[in-house]
N, C-alpha and C positions, 0 to 999 in steps of 0.2 A: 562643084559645091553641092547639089543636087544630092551624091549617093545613094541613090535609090536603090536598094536591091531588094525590098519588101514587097514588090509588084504596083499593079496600079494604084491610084486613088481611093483607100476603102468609104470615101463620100461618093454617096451616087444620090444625087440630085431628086430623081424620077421615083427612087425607092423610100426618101423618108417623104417626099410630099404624100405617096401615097399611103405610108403612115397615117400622116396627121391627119388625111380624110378619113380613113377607119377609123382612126380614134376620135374623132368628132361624129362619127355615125356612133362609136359605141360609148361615147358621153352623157347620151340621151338613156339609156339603159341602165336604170338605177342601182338591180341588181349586180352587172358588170362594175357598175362603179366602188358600188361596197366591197366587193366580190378584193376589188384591188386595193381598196385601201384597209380591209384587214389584214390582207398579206402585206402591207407595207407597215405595219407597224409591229411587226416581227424582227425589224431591222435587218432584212436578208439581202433590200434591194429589189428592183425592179427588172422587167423586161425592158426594153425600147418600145415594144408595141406597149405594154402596160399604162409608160409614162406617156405616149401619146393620145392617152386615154385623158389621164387629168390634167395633160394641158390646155386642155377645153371646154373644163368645167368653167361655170359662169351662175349657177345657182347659187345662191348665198349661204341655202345650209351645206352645201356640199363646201363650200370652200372654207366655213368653219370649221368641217370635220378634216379638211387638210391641212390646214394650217395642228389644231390639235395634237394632230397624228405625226408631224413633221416635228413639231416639238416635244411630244417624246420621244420618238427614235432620236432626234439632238438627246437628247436629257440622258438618255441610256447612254449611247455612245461615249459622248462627253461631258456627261454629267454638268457642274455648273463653271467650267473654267473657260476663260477668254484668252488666246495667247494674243501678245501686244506686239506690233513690228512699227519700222515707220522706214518710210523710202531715202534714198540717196542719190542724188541723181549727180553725176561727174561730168556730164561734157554733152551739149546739145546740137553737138557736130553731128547732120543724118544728112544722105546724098540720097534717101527718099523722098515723094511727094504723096503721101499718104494725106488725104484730103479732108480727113478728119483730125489730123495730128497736129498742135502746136509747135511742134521741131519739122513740121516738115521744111524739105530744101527751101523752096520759094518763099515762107514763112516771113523770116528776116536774117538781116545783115549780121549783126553782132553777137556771135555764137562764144562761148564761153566752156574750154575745158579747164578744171581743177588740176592745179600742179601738183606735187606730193606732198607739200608743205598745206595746201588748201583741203586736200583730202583729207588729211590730220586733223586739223581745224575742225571742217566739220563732223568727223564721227566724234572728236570730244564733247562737239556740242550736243550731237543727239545723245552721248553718254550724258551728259550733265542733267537730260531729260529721264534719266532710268534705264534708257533702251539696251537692251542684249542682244537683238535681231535685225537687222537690216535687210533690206532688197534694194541691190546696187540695180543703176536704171541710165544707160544711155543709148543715145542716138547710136545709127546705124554709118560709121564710115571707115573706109579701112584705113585711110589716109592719118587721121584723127584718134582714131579709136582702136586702134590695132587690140588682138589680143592683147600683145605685150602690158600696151597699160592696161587694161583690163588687172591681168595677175598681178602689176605692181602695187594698181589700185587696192586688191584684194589683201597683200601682203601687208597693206600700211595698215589698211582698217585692225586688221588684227593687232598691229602691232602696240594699237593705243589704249592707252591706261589711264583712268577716270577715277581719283579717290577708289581705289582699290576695283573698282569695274571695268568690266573691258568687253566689246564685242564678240558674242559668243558664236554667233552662225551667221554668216550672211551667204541670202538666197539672190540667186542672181538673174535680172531680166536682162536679157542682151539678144541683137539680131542672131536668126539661126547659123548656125556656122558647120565648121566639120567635124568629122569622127574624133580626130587629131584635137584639134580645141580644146574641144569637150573634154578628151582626156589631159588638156593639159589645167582646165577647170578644177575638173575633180583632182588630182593632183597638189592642185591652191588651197586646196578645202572649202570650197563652195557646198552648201547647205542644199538649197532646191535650185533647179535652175527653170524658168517660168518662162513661159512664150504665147503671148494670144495667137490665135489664128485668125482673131479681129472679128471675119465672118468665112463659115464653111461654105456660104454659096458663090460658087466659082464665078457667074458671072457678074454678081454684084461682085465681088474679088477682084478680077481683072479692072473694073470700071474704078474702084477708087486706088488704086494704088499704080505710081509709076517707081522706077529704078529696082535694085537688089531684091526689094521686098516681094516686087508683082508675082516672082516665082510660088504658084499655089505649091505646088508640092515640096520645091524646099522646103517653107512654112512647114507646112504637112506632117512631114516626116524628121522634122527636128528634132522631137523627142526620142524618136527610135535610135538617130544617132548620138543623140545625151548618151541614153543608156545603152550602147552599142561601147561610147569612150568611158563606161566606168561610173555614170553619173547615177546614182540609185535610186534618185528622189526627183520626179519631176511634175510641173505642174501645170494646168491646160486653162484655157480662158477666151472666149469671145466676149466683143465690143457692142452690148447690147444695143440695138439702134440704129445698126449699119443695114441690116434684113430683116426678117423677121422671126422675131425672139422664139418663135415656138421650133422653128427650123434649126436654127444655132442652138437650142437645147438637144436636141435629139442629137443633130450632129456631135454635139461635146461626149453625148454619152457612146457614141457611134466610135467615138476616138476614144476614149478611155477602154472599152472594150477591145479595140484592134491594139492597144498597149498591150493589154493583160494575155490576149491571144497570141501575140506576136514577140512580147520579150518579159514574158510571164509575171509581169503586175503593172497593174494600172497606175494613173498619176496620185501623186500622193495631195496633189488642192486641184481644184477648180476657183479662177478669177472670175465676178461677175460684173466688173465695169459697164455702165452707161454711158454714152454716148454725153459728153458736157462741152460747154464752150467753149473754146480756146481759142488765140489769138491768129487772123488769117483764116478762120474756119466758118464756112458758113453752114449753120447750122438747118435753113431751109430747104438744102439739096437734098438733106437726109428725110426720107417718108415712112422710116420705119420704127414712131415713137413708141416706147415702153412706158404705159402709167405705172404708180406707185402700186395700184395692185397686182399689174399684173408681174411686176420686177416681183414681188414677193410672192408670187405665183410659183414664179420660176424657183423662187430660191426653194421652197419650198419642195417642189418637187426632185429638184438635182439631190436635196439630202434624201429626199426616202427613193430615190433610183440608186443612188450609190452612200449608201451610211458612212463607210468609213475614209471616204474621201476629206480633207478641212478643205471650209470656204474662206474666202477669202473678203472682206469689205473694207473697202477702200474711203477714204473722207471726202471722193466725189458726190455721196449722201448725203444728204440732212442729220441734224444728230435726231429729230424726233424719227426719221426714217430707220434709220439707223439701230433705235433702239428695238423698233419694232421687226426690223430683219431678223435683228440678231434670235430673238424665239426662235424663231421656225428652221434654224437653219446653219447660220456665221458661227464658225469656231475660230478667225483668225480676225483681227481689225486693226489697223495703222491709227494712231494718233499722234498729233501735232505736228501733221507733215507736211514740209515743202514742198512742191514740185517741181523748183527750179533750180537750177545751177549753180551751187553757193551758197541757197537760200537758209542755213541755218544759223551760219553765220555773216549775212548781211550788212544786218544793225553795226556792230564792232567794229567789222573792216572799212567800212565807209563806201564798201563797193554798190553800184547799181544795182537794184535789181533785177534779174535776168524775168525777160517772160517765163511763166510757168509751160509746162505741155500741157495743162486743162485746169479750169475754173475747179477753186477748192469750197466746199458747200457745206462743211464740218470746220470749223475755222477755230475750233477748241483749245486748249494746253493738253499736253499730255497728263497731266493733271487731275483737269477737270472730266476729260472723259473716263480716266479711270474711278474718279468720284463715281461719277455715273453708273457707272458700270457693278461698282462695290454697293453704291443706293438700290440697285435691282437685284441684289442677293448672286450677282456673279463675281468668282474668283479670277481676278487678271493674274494671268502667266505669263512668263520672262524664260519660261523653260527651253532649254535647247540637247539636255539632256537625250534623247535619246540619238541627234548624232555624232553625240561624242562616244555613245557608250556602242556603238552599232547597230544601233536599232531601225536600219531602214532600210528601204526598198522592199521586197519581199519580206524580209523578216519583221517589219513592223508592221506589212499584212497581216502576217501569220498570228501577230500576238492581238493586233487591232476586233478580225475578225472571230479569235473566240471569249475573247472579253478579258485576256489577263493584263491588258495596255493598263486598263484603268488600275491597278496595282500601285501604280508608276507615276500615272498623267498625275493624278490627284494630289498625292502628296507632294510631288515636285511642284506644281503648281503653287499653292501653300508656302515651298520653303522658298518658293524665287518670290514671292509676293511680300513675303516678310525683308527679303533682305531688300527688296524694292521700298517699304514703308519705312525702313532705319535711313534709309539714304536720303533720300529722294521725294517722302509723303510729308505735305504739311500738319498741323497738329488737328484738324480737323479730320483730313484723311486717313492719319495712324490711329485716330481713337475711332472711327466706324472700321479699317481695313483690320484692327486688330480684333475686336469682337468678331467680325464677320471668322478670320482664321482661327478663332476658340472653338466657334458653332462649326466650322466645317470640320474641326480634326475630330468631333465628336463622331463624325459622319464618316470613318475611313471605321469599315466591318472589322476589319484584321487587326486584334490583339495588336499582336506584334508590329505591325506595319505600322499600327495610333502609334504604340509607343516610342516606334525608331523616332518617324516623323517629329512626332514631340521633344525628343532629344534634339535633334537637327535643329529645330526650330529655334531651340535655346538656346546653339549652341552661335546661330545667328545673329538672334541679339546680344548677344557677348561680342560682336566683332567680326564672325567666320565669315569667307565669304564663298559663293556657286558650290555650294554643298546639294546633292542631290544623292538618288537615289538609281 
């Protein structure tokens, strides 16, 4: 399972602690400090040693000037659009004992997979919600969980049709597996495929995890064999809370670099999950709490280390945390989401409900957080455009890092928002989501590009549907 042929472990333990003491010595150094957060706001990205510089900032004006700084390299980047996803969880069949996870083995008894008919069910209900992007999400067993369903699972999602809507991409979290897999993933048409490494330090590693998963380096090296089977898009994430969060940031950027060195681009998201309650989990063994500022610490810095990477914010946040992430940092956010087996269709079938994998802290409509979202003058996107049209792995680098994405993101954003308001927005909704889309297409420079986009947009309300660009 393993396949290692990348060489050792590129986490070494001994080398980012002694980062983070440098950078805490040169935290004190005001000049250093400025010195990095004008080159960070160039949107070029960071060193490692750099970022371990501002993850130790703890003065109040300094952390004003980074959050600032963190929110325009966001604003440049990605200007003002939000893309919307929500989870799918299929089967909480895991023959792990990961000791922070609500599926772990020892957990409970009555574990619950989605047959094909139940998988249908539920993506029409997330369609019913708007959604065009999903991240399929199950436990770890091969017995249960074989690939096989895996790609059936994939094949159905696709297959479902919603008053003229239908799932456009789905990104897939699933246990690491092999080269083989993978390519038989990318194959299915899977979108990104996502893997936390939970936490980079080995021995807190070994200590919470027993079965399949304890293998550090499988973990490890997961992504190199995604994209080894054809996978172009992948994306990284530790469990903030399991170590310490300063550590797991360095190490995230330590592995996106050994991506881009190793199979010539880096992960296309970073996940920044906390650490939350779940059912069988006690939350007391864990001694490595993350406060609110410092989560927004971190977010903060991950976007001006790596700009062109999307975040990822999941509804284990508060919505007031939540709104405040999203400045400095969040290009990606799930609303109205389940995390349990069935759970979107529940209510209807009369079935129980399944424990969740972790306490939900965002407890919204999909709805209402995109009211939200439209009340702060952001544009929610539905866009999945560019992997239909080819636009990824390297090549969505290529266009990301000198600025011609934004061509593309803006206006698609826009026309998936619109056919999102015709469908899907209450009458409250469609009269703020549609002024907000007049004021934005003033804001697209390109002649010609207002003008397509404005065509498109018409041609939406008239009935069109997944018109992009």
């Amino acid at each position: 399972m393993n396949e290692n042929k990348w060489g050792p472990s590129f986490i070494d333990n001994q080398v980012l602690t002694a980062k983070l003491r440098r950078g805490g010595i040169e935290a004190s150094d005001t000049s250093r400090v400025r010195e990095i957060l004008d080159k960070a706001i160039l949107a070029k990205g960071l060193s490692i040693d750099e970022a371990a510089v501002l993850l130790e900032l703890e003065e109040p004006e300094f952390l004003t000037e980074l959050y600032r700084v963190a929110g325009q390299v966001k604003r440049d980047i990605y200007g003002r659009r939000i893309v919307m996803f929500a989870p799918l969880y299929i089967s909480d069949y895991c023959v792990n004992n990961c000791s922070y996870c609500g599926y772990k083995h020892d957990s409970f008894q009555n574990r619950r997979r989605l047959t094909t008919r139940e998988i249908a069910d539920e993506t029409l209900a997330i369609l019913a919600m708007g959604h065009k992007r999903l991240a399929l999400e199950q436990g770890e067993d091969e017995c249960n969980n074989p690939i096989d369903y895996v790609i059936e699972a994939l094949e159905t999602i696709y297959a479902q049709h919603y008053q003229g809507s239908n799932i456009r991409r789905v990104n897939v979290n699933i246990a690491a597996t092999t080269v083989a897999n993978y390519r038989r993933l990318k194959q299915a048409g899977i979108g990104t495929y996502v893997l936390f490494q939970e936490t980079y330090h080995r021995p807190t590693y070994d200590n919470l995890h027993s079965g399949p998963k304890a293998d550090f380096e499988r973990q490890l090296f997961a992504m190199h064999r995604a994209m080894e089977g054809g996978v172009d898009d992948v994306g990284i994430g530790a469990l903030f809370g399991l170590y310490n969060w300063r550590f797991d940031v360095l190490a995230m950027l330590t592995h996106a670099k050994a991506l881009e060195q190793d199979m010539g681009v880096g992960p296309h998201t970073f996940s920044v999950p906390r650490i939350r309650q779940a059912s069988g989990v006690d939350l007391k063994i864990f001694k490595n709490p993350v406060s609110d500022t410092d989560f927004k610490k971190l977010v903060a810095i991950l976007r001006l280390a790596t700009p062109y990477v999307g975040m990822l914010l999941s509804t284990r946040e508060t919505p007031e945390l939540r709104r405040e992430i999203i400045e400095v940092g969040i290009s990606q956010v799930s609303a109205g989401s389940c995390t349990g087996v069935g759970g979107y269709t529940v209510t209807s079938s009369g079935q129980e409900r399944q424990k969740p994998q972790f306490k939900v802290e965002d407890t919204r409509t999909s709805v209402e957080v995109i009211q939200s979202l439209v009340d702060s003058g952001y544009w929610p996107s539905f866009c999945t455009a560019c992997y239909r049209e080819g636009r990824t792995g390297d090549r969505f680098m290529q266009l990301a890092k000198t600025g011609q994405i934004q061509n593309v993101c803006g206006p698609n954003a826009l026309l998936t928002f619109q056919e999102y308001l015709r469908d899907f927005g209450d009458a409250h909704l469609k009269d703020c989501g549609q002024r907000l889309i007049e004021t934005a297409l003033e804001e697209i420079n390109n002649p010609r590009m207002r003008e397509v986009t404005a065509e498109k947009l018409g041609a939406i309300r008239q009935g069109e549907f997944d018109l992009h660009l």
